[in-house]
C-alpha atoms as one frame of an Amber mdcrd trajectory, in Angstrom:
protein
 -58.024  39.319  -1.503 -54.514  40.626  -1.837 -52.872  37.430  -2.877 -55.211
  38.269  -5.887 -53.699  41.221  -6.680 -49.617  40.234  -5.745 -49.797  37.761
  -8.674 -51.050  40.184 -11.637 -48.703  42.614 -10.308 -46.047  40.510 -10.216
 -46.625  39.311 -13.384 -46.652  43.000 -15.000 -43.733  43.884 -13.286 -41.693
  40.805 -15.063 -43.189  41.953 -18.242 -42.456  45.452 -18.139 -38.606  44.542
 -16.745 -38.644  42.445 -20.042 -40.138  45.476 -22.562 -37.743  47.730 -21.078
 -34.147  45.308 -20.987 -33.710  45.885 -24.650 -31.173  43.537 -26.880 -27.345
  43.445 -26.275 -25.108  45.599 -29.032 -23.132  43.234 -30.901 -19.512  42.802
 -29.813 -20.290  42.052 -26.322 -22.067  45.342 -25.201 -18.820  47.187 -24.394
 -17.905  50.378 -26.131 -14.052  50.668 -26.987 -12.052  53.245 -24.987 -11.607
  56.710 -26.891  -8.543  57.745 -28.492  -6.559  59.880 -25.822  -2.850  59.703
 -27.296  -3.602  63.129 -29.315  -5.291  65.830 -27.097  -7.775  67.694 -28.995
  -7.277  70.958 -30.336  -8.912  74.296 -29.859  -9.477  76.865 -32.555  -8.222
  80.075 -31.055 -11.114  82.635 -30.222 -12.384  85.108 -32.794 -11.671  88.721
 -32.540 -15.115  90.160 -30.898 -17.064  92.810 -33.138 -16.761  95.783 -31.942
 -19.980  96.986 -30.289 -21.078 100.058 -32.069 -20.106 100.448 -35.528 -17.248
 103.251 -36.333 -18.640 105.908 -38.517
């Protein structure tokens, strides 16, 4: 009885390895490294509002 059941499972587990592999990017599948040779740059913080309004 379980030999009935292996096969159909097996065979959904192929197919769903299959739906879920997706296609390759072109250019090989490898994203290029980032650009390091600048660090980035910060803006410097904004002065805080005050917190209660001067009269």
């Amino acid at each position: 009885m379980s030999k009935f059941l292996i096969a159909p499972a097996a065979l959904m587990m192929a197919l769903a390895l299959a739906a879920c592999g997706g296609d390759a990017p072109a250019g090989g599948g490898t994203t290029p490294p980032a650009d390091t040779s600048t660090p980035a740059t910060t803006p410097p913080p904004a002065e805080p509002a005050p917190a209660t309004p001067s009269p």
